[in-house]
C-alpha positions as a Markdown table, in Angstrom:
| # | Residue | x | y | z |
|---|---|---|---|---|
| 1 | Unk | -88.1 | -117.5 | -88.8 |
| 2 | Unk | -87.8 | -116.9 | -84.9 |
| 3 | Unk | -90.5 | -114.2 | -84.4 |
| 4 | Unk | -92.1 | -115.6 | -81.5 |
| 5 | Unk | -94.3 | -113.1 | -79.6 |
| 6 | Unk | -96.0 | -115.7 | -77.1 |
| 7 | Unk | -95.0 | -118.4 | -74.4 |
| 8 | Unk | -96.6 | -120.4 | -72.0 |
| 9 | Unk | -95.4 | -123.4 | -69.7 |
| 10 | Unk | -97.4 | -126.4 | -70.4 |
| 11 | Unk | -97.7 | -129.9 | -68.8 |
| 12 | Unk | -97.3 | -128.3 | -65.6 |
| 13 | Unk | -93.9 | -127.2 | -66.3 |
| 14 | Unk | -92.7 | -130.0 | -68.3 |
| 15 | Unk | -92.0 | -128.1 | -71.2 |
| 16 | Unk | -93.0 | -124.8 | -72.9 |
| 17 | Unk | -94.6 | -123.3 | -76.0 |
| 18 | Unk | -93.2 | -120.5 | -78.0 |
| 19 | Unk | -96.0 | -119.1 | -80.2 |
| 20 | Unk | -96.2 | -116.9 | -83.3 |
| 21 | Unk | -99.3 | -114.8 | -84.7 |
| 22 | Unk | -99.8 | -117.5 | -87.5 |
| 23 | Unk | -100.3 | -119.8 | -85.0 |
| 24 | Unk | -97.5 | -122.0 | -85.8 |
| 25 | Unk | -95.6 | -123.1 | -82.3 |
| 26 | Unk | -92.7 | -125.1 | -81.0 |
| 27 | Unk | -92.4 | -126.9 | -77.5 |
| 28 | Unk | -89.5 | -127.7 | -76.1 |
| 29 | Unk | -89.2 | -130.0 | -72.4 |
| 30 | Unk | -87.8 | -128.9 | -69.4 |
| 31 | Unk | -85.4 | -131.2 | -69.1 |
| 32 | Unk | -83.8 | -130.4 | -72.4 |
| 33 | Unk | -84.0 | -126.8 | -72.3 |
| 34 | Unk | -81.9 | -127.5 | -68.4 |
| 35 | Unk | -79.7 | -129.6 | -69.9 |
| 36 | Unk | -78.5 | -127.5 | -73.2 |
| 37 | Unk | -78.5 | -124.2 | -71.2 |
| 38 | Unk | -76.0 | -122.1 | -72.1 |
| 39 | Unk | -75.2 | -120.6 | -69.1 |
| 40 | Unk | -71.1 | -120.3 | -67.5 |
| 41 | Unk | -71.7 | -123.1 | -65.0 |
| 42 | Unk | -73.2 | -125.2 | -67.3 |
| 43 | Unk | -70.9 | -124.9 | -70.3 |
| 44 | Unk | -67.3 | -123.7 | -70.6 |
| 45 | Unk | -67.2 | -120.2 | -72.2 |
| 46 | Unk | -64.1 | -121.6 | -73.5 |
| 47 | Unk | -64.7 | -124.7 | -75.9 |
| 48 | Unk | -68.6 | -124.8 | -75.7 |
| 49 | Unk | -68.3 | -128.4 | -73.3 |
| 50 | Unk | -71.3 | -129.3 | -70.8 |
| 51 | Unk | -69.8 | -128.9 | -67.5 |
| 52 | Unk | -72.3 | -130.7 | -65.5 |
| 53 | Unk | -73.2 | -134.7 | -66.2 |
| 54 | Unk | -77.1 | -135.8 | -66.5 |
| 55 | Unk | -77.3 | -137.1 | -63.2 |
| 56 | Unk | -76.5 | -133.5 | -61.8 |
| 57 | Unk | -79.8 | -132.1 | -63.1 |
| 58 | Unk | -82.8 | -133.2 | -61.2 |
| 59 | Unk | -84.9 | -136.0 | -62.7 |
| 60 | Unk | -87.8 | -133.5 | -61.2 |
| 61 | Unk | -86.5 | -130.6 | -63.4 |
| 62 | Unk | -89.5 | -128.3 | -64.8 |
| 63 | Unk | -90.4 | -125.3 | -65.7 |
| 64 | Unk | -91.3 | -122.9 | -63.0 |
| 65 | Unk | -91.7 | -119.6 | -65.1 |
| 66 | Unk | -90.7 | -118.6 | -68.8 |
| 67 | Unk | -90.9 | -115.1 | -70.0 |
| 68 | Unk | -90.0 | -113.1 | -73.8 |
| 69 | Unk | -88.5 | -109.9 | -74.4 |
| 70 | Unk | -87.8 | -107.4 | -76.3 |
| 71 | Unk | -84.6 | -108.6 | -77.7 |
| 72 | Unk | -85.7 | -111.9 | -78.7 |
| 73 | Unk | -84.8 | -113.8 | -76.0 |
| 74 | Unk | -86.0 | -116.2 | -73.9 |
| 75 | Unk | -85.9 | -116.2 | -70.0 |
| 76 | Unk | -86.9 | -119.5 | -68.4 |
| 77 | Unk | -86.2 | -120.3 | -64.7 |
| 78 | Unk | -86.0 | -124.3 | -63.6 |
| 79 | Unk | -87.7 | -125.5 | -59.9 |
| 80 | Unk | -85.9 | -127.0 | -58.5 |
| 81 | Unk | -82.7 | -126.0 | -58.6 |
| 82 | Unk | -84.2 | -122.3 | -59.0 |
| 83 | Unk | -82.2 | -121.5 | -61.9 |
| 84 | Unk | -82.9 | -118.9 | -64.1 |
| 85 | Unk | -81.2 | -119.3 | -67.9 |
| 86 | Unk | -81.6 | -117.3 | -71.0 |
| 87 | Unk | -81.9 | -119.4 | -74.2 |
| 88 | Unk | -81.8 | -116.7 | -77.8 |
| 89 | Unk | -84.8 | -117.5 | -79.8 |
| 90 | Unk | -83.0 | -117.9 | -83.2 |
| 91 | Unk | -81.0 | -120.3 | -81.0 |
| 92 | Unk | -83.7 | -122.2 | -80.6 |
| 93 | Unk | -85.7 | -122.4 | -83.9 |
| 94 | Unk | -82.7 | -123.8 | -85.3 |
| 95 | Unk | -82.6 | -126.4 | -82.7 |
| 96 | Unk | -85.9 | -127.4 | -82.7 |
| 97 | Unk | -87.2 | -130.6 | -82.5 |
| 98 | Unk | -90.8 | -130.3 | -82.3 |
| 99 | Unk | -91.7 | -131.5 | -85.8 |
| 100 | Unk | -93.4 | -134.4 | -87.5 |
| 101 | Unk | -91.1 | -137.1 | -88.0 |
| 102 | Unk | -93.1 | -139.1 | -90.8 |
| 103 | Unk | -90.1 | -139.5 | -93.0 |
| 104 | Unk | -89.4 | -142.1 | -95.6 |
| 105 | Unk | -86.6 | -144.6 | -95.4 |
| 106 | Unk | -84.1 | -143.3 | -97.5 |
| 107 | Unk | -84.6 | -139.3 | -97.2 |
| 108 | Unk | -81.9 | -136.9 | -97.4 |
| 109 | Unk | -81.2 | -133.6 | -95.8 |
| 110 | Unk | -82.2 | -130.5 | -98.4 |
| 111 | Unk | -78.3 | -129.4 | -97.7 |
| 112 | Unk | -77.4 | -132.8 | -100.3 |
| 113 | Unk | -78.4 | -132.6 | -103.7 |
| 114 | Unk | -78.1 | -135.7 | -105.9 |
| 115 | Unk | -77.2 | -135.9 | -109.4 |
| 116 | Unk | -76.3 | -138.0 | -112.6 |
| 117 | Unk | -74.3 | -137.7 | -115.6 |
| 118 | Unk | -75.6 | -134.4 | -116.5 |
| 119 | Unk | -73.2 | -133.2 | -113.4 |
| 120 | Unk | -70.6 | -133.3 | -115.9 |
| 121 | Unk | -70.9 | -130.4 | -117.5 |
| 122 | Unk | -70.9 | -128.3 | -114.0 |
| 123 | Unk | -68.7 | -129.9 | -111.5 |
| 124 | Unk | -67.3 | -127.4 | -109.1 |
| 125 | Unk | -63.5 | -126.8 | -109.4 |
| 126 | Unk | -61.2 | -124.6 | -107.9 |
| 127 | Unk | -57.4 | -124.0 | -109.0 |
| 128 | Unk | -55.1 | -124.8 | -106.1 |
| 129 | Unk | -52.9 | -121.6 | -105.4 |
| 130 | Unk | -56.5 | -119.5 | -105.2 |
| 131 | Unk | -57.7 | -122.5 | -102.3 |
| 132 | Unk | -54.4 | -120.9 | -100.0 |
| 133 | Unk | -55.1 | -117.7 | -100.9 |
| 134 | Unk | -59.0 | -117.2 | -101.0 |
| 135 | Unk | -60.9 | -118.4 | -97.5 |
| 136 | Unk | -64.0 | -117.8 | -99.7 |
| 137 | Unk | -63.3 | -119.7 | -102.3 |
| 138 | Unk | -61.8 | -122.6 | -100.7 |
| 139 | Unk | -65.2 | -122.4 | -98.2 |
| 140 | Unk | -67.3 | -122.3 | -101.3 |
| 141 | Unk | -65.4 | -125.5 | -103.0 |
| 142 | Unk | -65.6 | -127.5 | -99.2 |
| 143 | Unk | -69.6 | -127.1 | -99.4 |
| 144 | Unk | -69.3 | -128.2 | -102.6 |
| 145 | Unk | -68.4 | -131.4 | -101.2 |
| 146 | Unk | -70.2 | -131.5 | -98.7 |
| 147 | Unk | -73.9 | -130.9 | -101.1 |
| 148 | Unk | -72.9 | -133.3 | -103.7 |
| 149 | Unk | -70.0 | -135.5 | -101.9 |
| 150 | Unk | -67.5 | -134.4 | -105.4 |
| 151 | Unk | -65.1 | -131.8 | -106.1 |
| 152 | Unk | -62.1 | -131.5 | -108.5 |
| 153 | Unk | -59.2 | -129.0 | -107.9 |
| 154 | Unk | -56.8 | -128.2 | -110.4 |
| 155 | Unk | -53.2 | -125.9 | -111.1 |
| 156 | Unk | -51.3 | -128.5 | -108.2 |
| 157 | Unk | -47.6 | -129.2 | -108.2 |
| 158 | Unk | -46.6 | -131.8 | -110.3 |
| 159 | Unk | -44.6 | -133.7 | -107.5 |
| 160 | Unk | -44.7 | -136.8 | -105.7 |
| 161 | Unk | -46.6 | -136.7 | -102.4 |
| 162 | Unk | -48.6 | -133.2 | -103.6 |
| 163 | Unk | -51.3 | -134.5 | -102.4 |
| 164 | Unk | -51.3 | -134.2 | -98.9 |
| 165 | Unk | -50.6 | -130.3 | -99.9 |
| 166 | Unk | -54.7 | -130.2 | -101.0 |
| 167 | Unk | -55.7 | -132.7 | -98.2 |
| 168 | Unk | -53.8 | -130.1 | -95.5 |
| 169 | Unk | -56.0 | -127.6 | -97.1 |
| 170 | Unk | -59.1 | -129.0 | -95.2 |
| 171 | Unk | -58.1 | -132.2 | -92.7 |
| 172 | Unk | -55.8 | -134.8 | -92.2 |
| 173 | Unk | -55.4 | -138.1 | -93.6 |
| 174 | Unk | -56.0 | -141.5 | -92.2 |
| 175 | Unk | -52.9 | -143.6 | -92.6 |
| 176 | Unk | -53.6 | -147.3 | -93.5 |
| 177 | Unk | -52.1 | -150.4 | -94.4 |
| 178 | Unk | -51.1 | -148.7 | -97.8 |
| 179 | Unk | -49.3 | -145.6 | -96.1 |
| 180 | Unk | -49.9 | -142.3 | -96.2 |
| 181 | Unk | -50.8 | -142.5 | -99.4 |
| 182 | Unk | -50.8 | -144.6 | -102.7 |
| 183 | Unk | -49.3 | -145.1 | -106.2 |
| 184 | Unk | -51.9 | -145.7 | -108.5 |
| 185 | Unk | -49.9 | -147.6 | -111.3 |
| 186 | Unk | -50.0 | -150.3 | -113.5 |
| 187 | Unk | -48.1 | -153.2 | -112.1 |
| 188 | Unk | -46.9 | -156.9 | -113.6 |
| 189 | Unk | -48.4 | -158.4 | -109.7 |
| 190 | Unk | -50.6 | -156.2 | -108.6 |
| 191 | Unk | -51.5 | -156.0 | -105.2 |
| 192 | Unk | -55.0 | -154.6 | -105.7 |
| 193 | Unk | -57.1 | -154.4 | -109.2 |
| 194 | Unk | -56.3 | -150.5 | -108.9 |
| 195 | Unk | -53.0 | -151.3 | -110.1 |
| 196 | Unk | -53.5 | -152.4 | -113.6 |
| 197 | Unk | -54.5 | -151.2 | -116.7 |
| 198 | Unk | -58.1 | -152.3 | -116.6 |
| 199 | Unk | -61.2 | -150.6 | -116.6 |
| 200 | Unk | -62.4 | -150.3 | -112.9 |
| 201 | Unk | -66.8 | -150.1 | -112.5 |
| 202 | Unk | -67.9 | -147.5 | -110.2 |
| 203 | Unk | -66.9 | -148.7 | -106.7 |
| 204 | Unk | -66.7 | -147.2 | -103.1 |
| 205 | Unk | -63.1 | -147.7 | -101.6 |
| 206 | Unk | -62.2 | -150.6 | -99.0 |
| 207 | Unk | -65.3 | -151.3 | -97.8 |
| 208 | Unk | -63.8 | -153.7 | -95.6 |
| 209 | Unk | -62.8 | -151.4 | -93.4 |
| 210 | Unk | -64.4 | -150.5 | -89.7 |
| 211 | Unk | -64.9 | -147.6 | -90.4 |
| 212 | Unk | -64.5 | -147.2 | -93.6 |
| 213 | Unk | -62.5 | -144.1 | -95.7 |
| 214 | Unk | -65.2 | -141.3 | -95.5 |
| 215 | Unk | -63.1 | -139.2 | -98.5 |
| 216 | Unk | -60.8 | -140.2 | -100.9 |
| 217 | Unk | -58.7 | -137.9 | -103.0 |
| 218 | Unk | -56.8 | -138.9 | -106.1 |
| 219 | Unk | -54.0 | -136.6 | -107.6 |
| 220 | Unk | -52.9 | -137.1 | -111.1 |
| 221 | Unk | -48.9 | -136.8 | -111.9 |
| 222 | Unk | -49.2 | -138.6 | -115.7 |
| 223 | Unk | -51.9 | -139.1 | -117.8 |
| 224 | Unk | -50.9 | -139.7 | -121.3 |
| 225 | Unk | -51.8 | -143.3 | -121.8 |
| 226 | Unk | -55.0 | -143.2 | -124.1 |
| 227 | Unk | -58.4 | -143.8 | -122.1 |
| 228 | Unk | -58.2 | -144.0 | -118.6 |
| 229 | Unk | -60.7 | -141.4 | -118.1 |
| 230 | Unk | -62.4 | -141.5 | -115.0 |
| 231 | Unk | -65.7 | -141.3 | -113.9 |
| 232 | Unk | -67.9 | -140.7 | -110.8 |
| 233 | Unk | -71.7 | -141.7 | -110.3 |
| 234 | Unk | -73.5 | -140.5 | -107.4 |
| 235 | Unk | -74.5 | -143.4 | -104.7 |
| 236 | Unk | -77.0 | -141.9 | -103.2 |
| 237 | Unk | -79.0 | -140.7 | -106.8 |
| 238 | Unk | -78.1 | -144.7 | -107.7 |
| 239 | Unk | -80.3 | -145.5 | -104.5 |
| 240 | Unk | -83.1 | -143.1 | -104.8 |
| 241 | Unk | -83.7 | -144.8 | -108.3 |
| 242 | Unk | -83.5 | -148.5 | -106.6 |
| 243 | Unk | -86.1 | -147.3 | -103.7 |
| 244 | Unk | -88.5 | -146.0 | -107.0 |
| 245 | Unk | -87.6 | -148.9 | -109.1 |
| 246 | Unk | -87.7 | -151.7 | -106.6 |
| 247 | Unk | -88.5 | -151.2 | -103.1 |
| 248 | Unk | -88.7 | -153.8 | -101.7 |
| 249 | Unk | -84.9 | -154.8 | -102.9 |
| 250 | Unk | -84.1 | -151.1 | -101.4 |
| 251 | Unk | -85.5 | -152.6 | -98.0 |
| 252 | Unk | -83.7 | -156.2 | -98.2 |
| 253 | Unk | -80.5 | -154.3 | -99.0 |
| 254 | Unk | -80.8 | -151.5 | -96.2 |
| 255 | Unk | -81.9 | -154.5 | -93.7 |
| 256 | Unk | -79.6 | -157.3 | -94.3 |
| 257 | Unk | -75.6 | -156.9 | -93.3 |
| 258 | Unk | -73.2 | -157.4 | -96.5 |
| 259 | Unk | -70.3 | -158.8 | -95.8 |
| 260 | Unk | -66.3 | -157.4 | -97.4 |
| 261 | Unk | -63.2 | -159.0 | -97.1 |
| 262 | Unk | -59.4 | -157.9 | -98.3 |
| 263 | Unk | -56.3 | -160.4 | -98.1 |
| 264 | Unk | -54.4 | -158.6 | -100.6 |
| 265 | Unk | -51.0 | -159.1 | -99.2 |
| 266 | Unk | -49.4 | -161.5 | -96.4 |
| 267 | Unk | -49.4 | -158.9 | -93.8 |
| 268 | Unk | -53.3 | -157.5 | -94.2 |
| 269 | Unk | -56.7 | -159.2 | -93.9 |
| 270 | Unk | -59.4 | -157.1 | -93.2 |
| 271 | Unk | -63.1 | -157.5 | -92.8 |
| 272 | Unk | -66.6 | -155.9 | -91.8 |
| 273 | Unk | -70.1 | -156.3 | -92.4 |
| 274 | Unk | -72.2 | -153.8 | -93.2 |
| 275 | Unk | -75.1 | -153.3 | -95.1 |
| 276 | Unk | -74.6 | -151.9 | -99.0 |
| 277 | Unk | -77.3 | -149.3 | -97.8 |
| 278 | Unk | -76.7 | -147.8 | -94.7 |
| 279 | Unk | -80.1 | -146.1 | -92.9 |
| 280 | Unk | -79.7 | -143.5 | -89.7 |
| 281 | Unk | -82.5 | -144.9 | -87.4 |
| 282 | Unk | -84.8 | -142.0 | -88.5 |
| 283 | Unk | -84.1 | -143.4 | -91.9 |
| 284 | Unk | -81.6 | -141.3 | -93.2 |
| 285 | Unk | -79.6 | -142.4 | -96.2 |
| 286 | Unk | -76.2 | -141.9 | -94.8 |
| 287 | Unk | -74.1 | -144.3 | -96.7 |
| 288 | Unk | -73.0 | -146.7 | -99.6 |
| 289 | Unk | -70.8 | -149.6 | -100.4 |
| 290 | Unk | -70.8 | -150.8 | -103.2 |
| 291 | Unk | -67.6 | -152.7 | -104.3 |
| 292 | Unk | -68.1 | -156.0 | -106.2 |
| 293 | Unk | -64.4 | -156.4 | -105.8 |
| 294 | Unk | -64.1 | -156.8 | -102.4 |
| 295 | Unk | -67.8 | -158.8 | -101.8 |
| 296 | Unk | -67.4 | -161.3 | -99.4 |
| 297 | Unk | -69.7 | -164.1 | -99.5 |
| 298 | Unk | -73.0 | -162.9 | -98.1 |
| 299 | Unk | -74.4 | -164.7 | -94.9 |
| 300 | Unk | -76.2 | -162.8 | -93.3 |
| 301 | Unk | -79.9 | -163.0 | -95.6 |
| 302 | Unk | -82.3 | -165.7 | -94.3 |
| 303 | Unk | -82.5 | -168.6 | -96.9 |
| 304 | Unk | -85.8 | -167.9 | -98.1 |
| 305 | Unk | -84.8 | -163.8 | -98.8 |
| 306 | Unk | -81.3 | -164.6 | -100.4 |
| 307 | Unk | -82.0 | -164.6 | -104.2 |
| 308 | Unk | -84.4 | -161.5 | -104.2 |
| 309 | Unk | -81.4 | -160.2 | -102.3 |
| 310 | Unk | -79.4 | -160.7 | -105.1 |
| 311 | Unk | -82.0 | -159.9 | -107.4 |
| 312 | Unk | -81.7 | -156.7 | -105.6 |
| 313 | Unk | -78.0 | -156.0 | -105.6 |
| 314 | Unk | -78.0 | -157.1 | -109.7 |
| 315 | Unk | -80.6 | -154.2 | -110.1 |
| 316 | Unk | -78.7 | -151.8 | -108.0 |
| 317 | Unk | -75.6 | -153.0 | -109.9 |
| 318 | Unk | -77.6 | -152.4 | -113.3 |
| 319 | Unk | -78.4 | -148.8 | -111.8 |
| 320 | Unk | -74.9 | -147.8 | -111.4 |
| 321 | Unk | -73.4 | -149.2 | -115.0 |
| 322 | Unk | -75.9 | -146.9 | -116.1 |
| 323 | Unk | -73.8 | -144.6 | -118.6 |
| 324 | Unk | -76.6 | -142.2 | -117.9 |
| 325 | Unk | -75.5 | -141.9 | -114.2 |
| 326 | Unk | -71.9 | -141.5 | -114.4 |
| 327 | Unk | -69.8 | -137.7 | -114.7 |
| 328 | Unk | -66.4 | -138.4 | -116.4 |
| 329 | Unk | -63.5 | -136.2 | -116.6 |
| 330 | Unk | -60.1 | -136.9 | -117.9 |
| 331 | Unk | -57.6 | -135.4 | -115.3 |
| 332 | Unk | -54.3 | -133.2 | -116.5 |
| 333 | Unk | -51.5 | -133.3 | -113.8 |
| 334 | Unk | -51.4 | -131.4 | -111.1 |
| 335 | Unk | -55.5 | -131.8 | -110.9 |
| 336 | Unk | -57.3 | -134.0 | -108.4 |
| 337 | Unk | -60.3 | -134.6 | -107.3 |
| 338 | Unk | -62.2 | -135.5 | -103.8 |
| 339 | Unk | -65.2 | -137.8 | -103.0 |
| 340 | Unk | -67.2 | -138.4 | -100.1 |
| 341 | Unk | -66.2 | -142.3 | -100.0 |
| 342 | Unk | -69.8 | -143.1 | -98.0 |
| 343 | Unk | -71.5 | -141.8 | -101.2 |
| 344 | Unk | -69.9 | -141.2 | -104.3 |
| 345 | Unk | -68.5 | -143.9 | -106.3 |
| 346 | Unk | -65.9 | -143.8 | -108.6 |
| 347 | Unk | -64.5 | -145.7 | -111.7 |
| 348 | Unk | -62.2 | -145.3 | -114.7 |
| 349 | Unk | -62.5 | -146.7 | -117.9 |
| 350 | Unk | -59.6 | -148.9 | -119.3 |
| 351 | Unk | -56.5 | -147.6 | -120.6 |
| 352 | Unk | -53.8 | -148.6 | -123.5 |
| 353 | Unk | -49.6 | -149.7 | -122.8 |
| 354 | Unk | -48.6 | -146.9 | -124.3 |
| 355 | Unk | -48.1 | -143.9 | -122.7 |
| 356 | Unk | -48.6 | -143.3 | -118.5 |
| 357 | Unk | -50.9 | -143.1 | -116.2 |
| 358 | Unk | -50.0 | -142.4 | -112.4 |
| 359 | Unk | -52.1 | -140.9 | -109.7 |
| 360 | Unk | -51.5 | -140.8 | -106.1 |
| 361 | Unk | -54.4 | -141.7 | -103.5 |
| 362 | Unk | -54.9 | -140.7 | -99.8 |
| 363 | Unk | -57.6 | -141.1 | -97.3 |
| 364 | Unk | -58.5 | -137.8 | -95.5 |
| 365 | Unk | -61.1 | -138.2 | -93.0 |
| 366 | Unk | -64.4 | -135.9 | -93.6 |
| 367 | Unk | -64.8 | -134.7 | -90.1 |
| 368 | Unk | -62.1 | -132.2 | -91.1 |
| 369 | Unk | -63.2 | -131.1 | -93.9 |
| 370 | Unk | -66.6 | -130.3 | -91.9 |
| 371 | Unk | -64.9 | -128.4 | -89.3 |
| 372 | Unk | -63.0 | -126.4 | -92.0 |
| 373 | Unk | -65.8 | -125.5 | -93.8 |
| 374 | Unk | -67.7 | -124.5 | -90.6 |
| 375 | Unk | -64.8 | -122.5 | -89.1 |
| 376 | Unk | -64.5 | -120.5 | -92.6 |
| 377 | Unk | -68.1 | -120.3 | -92.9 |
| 378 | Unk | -68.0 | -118.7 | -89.2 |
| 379 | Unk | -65.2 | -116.2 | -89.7 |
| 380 | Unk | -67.5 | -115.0 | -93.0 |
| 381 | Unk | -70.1 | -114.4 | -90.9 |
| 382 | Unk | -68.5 | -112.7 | -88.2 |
| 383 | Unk | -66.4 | -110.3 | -90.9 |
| 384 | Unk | -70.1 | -109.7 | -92.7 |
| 385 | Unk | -71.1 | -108.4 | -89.6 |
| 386 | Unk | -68.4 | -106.2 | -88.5 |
């Protein structure tokens, strides 16, 4: 709602008030009404970058008059630089900042929605040839992704490397140590526990990484071996129920740095440390690892917190083996599916020698799949409105 019908420069032009007739308001300071002016000599028409640096806009900057019309927009003029810049009032409900920010460690924004095992019986899919064809629907499965961080996509070729078909649907990938991408086979030696036959516990991928894969996608070729299901379990649901169950482990686990460690071949040793809950400095839950596999040895917990630390990661541990958190799915080939690697864990259960089982993995990177979604989501908009 942007119905403002009132303004008036406060702090002696250090910022403004916009008002509305239910007396709800927002403020908004001078300086950062100056600095995200929209004007042509501020920002480039072109690509939307700030044309001027900080130090170009007078420390002195305020307010010297602010005025509303009729067509909901908002005419402000700066002293000193006596600058006059219009700002559209939609514009800047969206963007505003004046609100309480009394949030809980650990909060989410309303566009994520966490779940548990009963996501199973509703998890968005989307068969591949419609996702080239149909902007809508392939916009409708990317938000999918984006509000619970898991999406399945079926109807793909049944061919080595079609996986990077469905990743160029949205992004690119992020080649690593493994390639491009990854057989996901059972082998005599593996390399990596990913390549047996063993069941594999809910897990985020190579943690030890800086930064770390923010999606994975996994594309099946054969899948006849018997079990081998796999399964999904959302992290973030996993650490709502720790911060309900057991806060303060949530706290010792989003304070104190984990640390994870892969040698797996001569060639590759790679390290980080990084907590298993990762908090935005507003306390925003904006990531997971969990991946007992790769654990380093933890050093970073003072002596006197380290065994309610583990007390804490057994309990989160207990959380995510619940069978009443995990979504499974048996994939045919040509299907795939896509996680948000910061949040959604993944797992399969064991499988049998006989028959196959061979998937193909790749990391895309989810900035892309962001700036797909919002460029589809945009061209919606602007057809809507033609």
């Amino acid at each position: 709602m942007s119905d403002f019908d009132r303004v008036e420069v406060i702090d002696n032009g250090a910022a403004l008030r916009l008002l509305r007739e239910d007396g709800s308001d927002l403020r908004f300071h001078a300086i950062w009404l100056r600095d995200n002016a929209l004007d042509p000599a501020t920002r480039s028409p072109g690509n939307g970058q700030r044309l001027i640096t900080i130090g170009e806009i007078p420390a002195a900057t305020r307010i010297e008059s602010a005025v509303l019309d009729a067509a909901n927009r908002l005419t402000v003029t700066f002293a000193p630089e006596n600058k006059t810049v219009d700002f559209r009032l939609a514009w800047l409900n969206a963007l505003a900042y004046d609100r309480t920010p009394a949030m809980e460690a650990g909060w989410l924004p309303e566009s994520c929605e966490t779940w548990d095992g009963g996501f199973a019986t509703r998890l968005p899919q989307l068969d591949f040839t419609r996702a080239k064809q149909d902007p809508q629907a392939l916009a409708n499965w990317l938000a999918a992704v984006r509000r619970f961080g898991f999406a399945i996509m079926t109807g793909g070729p049944v061919e080595s490397g079609a996986l990077l078909e469905v990743a160029a649907l949205f992004g690119f990938v992020r080649e690593t140590n493994y390639g491009r991408w990854f057989e996901v086979k059972s082998e005599i030696a593996p390399s990596n526990l990913a390549y047996t036959s063993l069941g594999l516990q809910a897990h985020s991928d190579n943690p030890y990484r800086d930064p770390v894969p923010t999606m994975q996608l996994l594309y099946c070729l054969e899948n006849t071996a018997e079990g081998g299901e796999s399964f999904v379990v959302d992290g973030f649901r996993a650490v709502q129920r720790l911060r309900q169950e057991n806060p303060d482990g949530f706290a010792l686990l989003s304070r104190h740095c984990a640390r994870f460690e892969y040698a797996g071949t001569s060639d590759t040793h790679l390290r980080s440390r990084k907590p298993i809950i990762e908090l935005a400095p507003d306390g925003e839950l904006v990531g997971v690892r969990f991946n007992n596999r790769s654990m380093a040895a933890v050093t970073d917990v003072p002596y006197e917190a380290m065994p309610a630390y583990y007390a804490a990661y057994r309990h989160l541990a207990t959380i995510v083996d619940d069978p009443a958190m995990a979504a499974s799915f048996k994939l045919e080939p040509g299907a795939s599916f896509l996680v948000d690697n910061t949040r959604v864990l993944h797992g399969r259960k064991g499988f049998s020698g006989s028959g196959s089982r061979w998937l193909q993995g790749c990391y895309p990177d989810k900035d892309g799949l962001l700036s797909t979604l919002a460029v589809l989501q945009n061209n919606g908009r602007r057809i809507a409105a033609e």
